[in-house]
Backbone as ProteinMPNN parsed JSONL, in Angstrom:
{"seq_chain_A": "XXXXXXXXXXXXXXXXXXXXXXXXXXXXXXXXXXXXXXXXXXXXXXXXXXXXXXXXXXXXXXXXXXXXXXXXXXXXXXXXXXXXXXXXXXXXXXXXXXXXXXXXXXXXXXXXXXXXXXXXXXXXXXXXXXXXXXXXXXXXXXXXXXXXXXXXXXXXXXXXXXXXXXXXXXXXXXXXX", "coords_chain_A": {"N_chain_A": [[0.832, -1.156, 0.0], [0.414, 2.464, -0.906], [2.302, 4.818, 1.04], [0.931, 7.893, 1.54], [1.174, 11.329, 1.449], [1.2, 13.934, 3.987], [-1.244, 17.13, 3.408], [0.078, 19.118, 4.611], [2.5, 18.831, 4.87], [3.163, 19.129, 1.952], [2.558, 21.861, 1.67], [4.163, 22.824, 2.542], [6.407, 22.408, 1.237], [6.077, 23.422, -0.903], [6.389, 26.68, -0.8], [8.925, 25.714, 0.583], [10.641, 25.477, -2.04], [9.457, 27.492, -3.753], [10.927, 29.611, -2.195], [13.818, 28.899, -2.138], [14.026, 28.997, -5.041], [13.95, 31.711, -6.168], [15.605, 33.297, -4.493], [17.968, 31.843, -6.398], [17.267, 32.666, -8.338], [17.758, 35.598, -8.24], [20.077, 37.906, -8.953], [23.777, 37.864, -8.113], [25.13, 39.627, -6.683], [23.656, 42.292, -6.74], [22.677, 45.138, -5.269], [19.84, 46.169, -5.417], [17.29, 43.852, -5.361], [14.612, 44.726, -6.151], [13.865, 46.463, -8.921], [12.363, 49.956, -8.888], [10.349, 51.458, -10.82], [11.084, 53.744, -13.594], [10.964, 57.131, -13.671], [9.255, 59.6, -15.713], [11.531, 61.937, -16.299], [14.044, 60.487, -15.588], [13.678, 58.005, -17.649], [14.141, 60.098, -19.975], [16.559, 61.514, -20.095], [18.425, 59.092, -19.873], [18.172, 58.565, -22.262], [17.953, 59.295, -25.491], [18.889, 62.35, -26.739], [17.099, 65.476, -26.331], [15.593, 68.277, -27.693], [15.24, 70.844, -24.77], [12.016, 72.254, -23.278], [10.359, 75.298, -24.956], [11.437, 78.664, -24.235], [9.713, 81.532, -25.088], [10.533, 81.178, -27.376], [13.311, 80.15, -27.549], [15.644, 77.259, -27.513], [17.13, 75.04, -25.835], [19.91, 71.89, -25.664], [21.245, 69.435, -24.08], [23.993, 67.497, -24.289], [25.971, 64.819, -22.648], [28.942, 64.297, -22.924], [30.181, 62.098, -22.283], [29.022, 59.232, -20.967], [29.437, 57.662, -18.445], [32.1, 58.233, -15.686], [35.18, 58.702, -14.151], [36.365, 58.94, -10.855], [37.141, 61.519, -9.818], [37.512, 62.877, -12.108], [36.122, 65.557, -13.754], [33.097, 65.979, -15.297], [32.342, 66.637, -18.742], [30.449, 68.519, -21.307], [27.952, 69.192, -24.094], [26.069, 71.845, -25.602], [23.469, 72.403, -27.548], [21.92, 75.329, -28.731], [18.849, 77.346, -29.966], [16.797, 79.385, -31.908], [13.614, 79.644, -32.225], [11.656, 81.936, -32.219], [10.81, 84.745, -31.955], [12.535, 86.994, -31.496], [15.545, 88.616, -31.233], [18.111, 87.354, -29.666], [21.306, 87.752, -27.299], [24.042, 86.172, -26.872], [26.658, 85.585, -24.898], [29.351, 83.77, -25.146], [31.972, 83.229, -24.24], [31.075, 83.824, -21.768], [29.753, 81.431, -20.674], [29.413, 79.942, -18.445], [29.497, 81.69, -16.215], [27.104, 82.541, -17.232], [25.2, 80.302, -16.698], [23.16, 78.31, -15.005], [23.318, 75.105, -13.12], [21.279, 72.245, -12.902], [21.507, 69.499, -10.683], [21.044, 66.362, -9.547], [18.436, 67.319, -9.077], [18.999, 69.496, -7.572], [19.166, 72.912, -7.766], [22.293, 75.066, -8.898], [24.104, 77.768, -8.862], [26.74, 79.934, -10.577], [29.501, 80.784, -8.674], [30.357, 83.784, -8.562], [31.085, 87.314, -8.775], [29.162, 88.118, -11.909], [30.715, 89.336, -15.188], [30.939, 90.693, -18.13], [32.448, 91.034, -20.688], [33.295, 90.319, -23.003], [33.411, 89.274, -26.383], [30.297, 88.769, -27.774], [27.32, 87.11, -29.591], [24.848, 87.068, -31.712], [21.925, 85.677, -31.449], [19.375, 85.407, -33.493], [16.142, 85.157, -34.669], [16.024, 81.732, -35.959], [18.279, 81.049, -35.545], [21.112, 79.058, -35.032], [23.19, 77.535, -32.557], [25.08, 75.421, -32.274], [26.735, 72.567, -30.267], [28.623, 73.388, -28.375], [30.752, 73.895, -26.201], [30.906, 72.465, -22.687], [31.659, 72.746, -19.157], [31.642, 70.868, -16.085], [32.344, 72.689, -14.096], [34.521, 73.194, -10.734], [33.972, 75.312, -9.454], [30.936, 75.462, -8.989], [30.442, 74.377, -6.721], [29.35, 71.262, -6.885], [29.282, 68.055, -5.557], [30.611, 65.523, -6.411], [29.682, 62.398, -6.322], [29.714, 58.921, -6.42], [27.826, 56.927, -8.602], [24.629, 57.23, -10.275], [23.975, 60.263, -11.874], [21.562, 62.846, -12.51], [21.771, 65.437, -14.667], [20.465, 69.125, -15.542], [20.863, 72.006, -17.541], [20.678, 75.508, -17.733], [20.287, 78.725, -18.892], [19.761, 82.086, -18.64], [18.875, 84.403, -20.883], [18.813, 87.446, -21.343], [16.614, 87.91, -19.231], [15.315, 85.76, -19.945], [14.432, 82.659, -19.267], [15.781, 79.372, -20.248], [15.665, 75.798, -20.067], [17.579, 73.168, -20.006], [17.159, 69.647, -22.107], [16.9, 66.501, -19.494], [19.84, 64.961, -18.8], [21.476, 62.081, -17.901], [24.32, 60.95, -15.802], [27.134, 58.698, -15.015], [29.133, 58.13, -11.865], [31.811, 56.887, -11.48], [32.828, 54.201, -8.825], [35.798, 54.383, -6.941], [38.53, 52.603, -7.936], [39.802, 49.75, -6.052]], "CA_chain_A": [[0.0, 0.0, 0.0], [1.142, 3.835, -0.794], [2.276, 5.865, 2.035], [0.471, 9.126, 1.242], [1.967, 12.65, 2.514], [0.05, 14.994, 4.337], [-1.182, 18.187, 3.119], [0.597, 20.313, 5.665], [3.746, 18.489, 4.438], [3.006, 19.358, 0.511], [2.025, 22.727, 1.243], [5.066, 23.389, 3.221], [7.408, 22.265, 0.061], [5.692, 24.711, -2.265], [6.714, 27.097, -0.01], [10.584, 25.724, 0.561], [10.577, 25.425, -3.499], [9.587, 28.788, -4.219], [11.997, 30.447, -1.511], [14.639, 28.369, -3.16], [13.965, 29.464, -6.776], [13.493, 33.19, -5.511], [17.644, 33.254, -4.476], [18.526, 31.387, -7.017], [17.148, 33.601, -9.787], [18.517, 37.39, -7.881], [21.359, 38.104, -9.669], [24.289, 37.796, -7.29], [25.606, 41.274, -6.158], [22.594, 43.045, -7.344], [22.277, 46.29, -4.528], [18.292, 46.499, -5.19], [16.612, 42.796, -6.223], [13.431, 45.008, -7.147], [14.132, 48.023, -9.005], [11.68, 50.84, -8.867], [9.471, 51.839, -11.984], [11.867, 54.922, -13.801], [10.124, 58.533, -14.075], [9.663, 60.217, -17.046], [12.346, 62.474, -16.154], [14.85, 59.298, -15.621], [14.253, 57.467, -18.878], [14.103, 60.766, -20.836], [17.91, 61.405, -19.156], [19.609, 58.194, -20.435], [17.695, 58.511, -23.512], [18.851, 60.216, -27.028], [19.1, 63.838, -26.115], [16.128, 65.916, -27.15], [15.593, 69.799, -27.007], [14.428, 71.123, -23.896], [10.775, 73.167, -23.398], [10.466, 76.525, -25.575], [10.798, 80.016, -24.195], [9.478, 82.547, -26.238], [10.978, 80.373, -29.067], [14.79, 79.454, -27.256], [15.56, 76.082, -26.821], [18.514, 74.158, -25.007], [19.773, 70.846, -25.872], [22.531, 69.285, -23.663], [24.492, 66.054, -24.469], [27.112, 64.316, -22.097], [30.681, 64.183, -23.835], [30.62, 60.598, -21.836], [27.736, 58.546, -19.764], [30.513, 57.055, -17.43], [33.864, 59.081, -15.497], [36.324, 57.886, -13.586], [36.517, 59.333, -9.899], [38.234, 63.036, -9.808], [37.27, 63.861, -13.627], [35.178, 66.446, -14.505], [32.188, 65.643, -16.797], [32.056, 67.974, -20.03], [29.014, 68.569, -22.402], [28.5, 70.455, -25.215], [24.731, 71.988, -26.251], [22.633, 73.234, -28.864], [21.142, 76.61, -28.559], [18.515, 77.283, -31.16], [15.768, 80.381, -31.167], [12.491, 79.574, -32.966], [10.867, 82.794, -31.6], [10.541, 86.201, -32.956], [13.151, 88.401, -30.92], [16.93, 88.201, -31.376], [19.167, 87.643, -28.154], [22.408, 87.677, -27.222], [24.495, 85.148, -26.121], [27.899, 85.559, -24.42], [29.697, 82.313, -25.253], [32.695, 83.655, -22.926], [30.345, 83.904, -20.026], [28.582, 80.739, -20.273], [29.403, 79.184, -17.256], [28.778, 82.848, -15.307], [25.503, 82.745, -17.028], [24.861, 78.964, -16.226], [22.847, 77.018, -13.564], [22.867, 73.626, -13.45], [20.716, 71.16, -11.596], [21.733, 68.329, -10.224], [20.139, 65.74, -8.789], [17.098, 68.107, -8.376], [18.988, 70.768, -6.783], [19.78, 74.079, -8.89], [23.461, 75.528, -8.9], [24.235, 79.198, -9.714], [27.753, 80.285, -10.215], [29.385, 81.819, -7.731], [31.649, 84.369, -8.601], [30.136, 88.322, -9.627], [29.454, 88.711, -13.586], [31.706, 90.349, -15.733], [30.674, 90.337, -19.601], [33.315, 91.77, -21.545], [33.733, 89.867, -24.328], [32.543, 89.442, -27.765], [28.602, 88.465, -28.125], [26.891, 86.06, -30.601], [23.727, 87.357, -31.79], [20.965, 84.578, -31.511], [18.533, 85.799, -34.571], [15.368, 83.981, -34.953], [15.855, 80.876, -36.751], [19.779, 80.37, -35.576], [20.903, 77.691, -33.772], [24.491, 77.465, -31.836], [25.674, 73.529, -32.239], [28.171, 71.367, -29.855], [28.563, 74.619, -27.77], [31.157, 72.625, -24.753], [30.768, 73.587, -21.468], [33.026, 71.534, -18.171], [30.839, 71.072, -14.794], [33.057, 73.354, -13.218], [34.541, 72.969, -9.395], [33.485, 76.557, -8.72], [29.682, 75.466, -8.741], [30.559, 73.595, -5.818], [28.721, 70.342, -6.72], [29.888, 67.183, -5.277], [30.786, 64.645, -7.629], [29.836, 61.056, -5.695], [29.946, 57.66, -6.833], [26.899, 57.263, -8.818], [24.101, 57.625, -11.224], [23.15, 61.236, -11.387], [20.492, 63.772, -13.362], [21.742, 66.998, -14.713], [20.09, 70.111, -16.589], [21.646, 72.938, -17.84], [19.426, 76.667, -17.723], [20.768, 80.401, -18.987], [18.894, 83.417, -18.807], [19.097, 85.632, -21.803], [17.974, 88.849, -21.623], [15.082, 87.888, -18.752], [14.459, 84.67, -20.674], [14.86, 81.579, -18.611], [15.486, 78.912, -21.054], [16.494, 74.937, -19.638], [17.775, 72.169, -21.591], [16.789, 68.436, -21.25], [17.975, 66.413, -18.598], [21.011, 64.392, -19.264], [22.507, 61.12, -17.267], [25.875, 60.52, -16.243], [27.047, 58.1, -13.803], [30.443, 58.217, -11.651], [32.588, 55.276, -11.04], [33.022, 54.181, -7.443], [37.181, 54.21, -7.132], [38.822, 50.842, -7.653], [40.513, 49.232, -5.216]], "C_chain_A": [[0.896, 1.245, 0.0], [0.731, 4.508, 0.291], [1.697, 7.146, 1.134], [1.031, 10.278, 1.926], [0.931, 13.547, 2.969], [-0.148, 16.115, 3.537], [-0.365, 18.937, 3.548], [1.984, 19.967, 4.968], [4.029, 19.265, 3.096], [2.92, 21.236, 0.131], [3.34, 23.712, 1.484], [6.367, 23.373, 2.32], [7.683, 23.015, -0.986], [6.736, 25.879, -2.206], [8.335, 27.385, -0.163], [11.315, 26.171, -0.858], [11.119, 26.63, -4.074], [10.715, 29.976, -3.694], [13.638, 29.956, -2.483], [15.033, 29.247, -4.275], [13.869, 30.826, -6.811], [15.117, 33.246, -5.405], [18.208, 32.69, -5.288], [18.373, 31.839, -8.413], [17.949, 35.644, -9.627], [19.844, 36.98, -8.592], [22.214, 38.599, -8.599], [24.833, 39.154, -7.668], [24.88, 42.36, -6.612], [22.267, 43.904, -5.343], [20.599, 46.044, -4.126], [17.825, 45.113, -6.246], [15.679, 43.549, -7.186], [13.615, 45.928, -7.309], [12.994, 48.678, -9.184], [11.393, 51.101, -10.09], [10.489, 53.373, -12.149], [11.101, 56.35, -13.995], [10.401, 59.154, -15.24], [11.233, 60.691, -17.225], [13.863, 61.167, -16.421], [15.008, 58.588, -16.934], [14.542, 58.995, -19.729], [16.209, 61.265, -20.464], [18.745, 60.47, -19.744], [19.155, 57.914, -21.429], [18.176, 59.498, -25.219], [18.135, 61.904, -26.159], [17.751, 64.496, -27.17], [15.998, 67.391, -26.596], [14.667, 69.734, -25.781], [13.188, 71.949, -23.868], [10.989, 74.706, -24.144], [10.5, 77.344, -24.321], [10.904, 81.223, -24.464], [10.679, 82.347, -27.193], [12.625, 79.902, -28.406], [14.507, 78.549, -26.716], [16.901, 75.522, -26.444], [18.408, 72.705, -25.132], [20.818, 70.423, -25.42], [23.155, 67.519, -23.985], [25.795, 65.852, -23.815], [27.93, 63.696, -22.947], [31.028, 62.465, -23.514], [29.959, 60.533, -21.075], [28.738, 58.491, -18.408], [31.566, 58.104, -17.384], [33.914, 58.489, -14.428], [35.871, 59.35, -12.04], [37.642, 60.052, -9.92], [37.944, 63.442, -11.683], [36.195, 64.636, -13.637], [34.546, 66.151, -15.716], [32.472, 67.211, -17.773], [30.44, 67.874, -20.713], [29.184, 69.117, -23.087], [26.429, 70.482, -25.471], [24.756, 72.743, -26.996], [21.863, 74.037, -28.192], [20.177, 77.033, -29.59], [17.224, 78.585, -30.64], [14.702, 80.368, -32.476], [11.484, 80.786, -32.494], [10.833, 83.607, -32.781], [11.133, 87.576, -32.708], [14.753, 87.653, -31.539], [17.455, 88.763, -30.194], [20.329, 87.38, -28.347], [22.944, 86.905, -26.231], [25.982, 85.485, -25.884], [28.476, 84.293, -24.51], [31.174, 82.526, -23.93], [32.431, 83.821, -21.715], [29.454, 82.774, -19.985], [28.774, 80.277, -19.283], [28.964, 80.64, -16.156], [27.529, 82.69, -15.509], [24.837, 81.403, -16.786], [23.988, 79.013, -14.941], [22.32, 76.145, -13.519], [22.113, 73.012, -12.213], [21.32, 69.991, -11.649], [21.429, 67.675, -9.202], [18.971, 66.259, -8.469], [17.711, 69.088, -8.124], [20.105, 71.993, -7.845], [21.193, 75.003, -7.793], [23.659, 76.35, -9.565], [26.136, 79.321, -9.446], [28.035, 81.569, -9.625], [30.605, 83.516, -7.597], [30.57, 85.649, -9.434], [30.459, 87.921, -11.17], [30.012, 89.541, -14.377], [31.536, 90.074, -16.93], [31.158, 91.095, -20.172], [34.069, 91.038, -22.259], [32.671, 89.777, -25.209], [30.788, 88.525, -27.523], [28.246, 87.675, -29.075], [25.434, 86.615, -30.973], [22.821, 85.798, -32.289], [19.226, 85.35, -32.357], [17.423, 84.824, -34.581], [15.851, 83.08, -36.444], [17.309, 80.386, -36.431], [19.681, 79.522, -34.564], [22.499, 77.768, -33.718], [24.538, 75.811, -31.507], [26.785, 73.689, -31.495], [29.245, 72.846, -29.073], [29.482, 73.862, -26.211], [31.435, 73.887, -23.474], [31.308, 72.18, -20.27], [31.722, 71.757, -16.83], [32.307, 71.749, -13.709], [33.765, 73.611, -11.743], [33.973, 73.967, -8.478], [31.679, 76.579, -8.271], [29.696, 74.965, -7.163], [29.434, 72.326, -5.734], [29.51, 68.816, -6.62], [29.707, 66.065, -6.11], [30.661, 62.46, -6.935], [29.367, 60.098, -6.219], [28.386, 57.44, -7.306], [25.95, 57.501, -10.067], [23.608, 59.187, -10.596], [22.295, 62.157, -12.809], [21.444, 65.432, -13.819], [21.143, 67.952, -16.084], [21.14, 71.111, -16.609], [20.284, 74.278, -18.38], [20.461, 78.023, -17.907], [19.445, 80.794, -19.263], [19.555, 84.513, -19.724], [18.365, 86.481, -21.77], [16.403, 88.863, -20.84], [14.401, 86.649, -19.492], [14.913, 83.852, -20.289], [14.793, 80.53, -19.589], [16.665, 77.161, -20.909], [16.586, 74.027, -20.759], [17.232, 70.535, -21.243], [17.809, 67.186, -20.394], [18.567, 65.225, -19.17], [21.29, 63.471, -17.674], [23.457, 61.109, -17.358], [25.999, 59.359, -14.875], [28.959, 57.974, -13.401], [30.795, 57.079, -10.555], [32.911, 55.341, -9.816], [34.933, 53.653, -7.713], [37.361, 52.503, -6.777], [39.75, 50.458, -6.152], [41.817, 48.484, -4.755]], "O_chain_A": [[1.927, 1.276, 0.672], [-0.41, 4.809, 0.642], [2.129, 7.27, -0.012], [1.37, 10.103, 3.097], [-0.079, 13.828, 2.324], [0.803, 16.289, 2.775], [0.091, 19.662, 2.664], [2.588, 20.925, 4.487], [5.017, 19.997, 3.049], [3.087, 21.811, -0.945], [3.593, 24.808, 0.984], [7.291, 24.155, 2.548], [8.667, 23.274, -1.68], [7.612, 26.126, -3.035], [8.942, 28.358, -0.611], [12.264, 26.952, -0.923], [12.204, 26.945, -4.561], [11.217, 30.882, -4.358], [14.288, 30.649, -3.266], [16.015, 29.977, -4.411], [13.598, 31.139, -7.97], [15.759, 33.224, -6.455], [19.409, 32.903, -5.127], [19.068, 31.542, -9.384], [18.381, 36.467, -10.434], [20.408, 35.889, -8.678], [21.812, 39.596, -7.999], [24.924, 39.621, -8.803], [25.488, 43.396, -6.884], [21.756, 43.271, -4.419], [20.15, 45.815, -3.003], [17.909, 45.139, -7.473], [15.648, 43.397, -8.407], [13.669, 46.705, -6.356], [12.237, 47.936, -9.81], [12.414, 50.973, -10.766], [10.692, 54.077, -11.159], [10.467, 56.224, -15.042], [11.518, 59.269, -15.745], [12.036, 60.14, -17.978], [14.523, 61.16, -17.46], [16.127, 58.466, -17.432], [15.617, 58.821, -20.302], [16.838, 60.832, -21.429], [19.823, 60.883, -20.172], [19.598, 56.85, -21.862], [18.94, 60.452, -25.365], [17.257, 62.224, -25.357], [17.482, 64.165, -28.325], [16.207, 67.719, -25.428], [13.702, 68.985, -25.629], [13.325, 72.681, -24.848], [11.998, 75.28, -23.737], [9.804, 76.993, -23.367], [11.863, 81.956, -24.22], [11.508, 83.152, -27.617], [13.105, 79.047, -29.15], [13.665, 78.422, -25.827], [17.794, 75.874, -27.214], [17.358, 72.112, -24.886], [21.774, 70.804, -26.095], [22.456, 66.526, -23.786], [26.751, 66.52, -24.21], [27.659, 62.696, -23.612], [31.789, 61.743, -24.157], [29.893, 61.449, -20.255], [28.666, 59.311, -17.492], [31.976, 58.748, -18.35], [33.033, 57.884, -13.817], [35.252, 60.394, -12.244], [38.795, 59.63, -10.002], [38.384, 64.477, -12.184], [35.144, 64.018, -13.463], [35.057, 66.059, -16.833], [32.704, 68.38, -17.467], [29.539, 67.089, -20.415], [30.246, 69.727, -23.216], [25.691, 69.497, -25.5], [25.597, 73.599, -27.272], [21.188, 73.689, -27.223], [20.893, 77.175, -30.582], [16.812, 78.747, -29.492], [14.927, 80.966, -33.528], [10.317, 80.402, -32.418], [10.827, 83.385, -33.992], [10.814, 88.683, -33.143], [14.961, 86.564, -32.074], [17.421, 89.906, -29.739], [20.665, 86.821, -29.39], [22.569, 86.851, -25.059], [26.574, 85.688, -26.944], [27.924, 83.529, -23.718], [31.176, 81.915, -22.861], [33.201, 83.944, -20.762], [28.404, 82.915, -19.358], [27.62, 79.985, -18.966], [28.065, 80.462, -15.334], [26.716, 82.648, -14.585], [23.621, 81.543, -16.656], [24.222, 79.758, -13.989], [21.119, 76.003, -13.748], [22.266, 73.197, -11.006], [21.646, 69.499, -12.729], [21.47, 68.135, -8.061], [18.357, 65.714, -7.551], [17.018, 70.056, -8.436], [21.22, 71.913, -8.361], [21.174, 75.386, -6.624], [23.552, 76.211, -10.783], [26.719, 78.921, -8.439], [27.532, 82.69, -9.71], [31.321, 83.986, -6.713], [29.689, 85.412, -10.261], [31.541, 87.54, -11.615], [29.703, 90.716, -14.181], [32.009, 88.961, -17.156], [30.493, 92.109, -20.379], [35.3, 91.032, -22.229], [31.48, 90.04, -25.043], [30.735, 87.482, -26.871], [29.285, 87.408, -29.678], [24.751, 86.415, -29.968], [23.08, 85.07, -33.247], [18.222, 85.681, -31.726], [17.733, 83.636, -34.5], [15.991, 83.527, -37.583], [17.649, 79.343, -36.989], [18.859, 79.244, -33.691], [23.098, 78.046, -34.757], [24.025, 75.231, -30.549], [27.666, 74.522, -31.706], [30.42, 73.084, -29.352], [28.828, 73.378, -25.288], [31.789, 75.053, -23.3], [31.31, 70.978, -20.533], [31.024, 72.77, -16.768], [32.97, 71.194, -12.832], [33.393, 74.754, -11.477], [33.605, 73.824, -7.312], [31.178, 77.395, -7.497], [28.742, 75.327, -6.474], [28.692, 72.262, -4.753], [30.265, 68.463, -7.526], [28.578, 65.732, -6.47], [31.473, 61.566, -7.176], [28.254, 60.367, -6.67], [27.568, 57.754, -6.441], [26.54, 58.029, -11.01], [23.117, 59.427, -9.494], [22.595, 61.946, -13.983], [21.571, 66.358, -13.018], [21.286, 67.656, -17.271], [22.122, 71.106, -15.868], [19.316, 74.079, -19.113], [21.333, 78.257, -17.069], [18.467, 80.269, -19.796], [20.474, 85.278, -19.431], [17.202, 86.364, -22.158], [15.382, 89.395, -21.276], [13.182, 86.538, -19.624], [16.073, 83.752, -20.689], [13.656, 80.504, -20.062], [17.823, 77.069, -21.317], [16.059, 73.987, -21.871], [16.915, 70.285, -20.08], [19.013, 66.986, -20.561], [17.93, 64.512, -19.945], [21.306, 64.02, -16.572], [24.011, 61.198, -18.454], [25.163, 59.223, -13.981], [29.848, 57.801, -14.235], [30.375, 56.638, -9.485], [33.323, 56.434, -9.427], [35.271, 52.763, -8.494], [36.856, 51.665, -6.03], [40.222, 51.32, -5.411], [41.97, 48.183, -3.571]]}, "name": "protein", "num_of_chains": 1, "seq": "XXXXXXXXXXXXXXXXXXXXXXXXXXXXXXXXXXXXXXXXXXXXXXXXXXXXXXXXXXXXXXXXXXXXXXXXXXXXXXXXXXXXXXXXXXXXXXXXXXXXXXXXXXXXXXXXXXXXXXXXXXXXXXXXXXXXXXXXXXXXXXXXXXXXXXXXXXXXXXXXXXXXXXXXXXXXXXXXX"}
């Protein structure tokens, strides 16, 4: 005659089974088993670079020089400036980092040093556009550079015209060992 197993036994295997097959599918040295659903903001970030929101026709388009840096480098970028409006502004390419402020991680960074604009000008005409425009995340912003995926925009004000770009991923290497 067949021994039969209890329920309680059978139910309790399922159970062992599934715990089992649960650790044995996490991918070993994985930080976060379940990652979090990404926010617009997030995929649009490690996604092909796309102009940022109009205003009154200027748009900003920033692209990281490199996703990945090494611990102690300074990221670079370079953007597109483009003015679909109906005024013509002026752009200081010698003062862009004075006229800069970047966000990162969420939190906006003005540079800190007074303005001094005494150099040549660029006139931004409707319909021009300023390509591959490089600009360095600077040490003077004072933003800390830690091990990491992080978010950054890039925002000048021309002439009373606040005008940001879209946000850009980079991520910085935790030092080897």
């Amino acid at each position: 005659m067949a021994e039969r197993k209890s329920p309680q036994i059978a139910v309790s295997s399922k159970y062992f089974l599934t715990a089992v097959l649960a650790v044995l599918l996490i991918p070993q040295g994985c930080e976060r088993p379940f990652a979090r659903p990404q926010t617009a903001t997030e995929r649009a970030a490690w996604g092909k670079p796309r102009w940022g929101p109009p205003a009154e026709g200027l748009q900003l388009r920033l692209h990281a020089d490199r996703r990945t840096w090494q611990p102690g480098q300074r990221p670079s970028f370079s953007f597109d400036l483009r003015n679909r409006g109906k005024r013509t502004f002026v752009f200081w390419p010698a003062q862009k980092l004075a006229l800069s402020q970047i966000e990162f991680d969420g939190k906006w960074y003005r540079w800190p040093e007074p303005l001094r604009i005494d150099s040549l000008v660029w006139p931004l005409a409707p319909g021009a556009q300023y390509n591959s425009v490089t600009i360095e995340l600077d040490r003077r912003f004072g933003i800390e550079l830690e091990p990491g995926k992080h978010i950054l925009r890039l925002a000048f004000t021309l002439e009373g015209v606040r005008v940001v770009s879209n946000p850009v991923g980079i991520e910085i290497r935790r030092p080897n060992r």
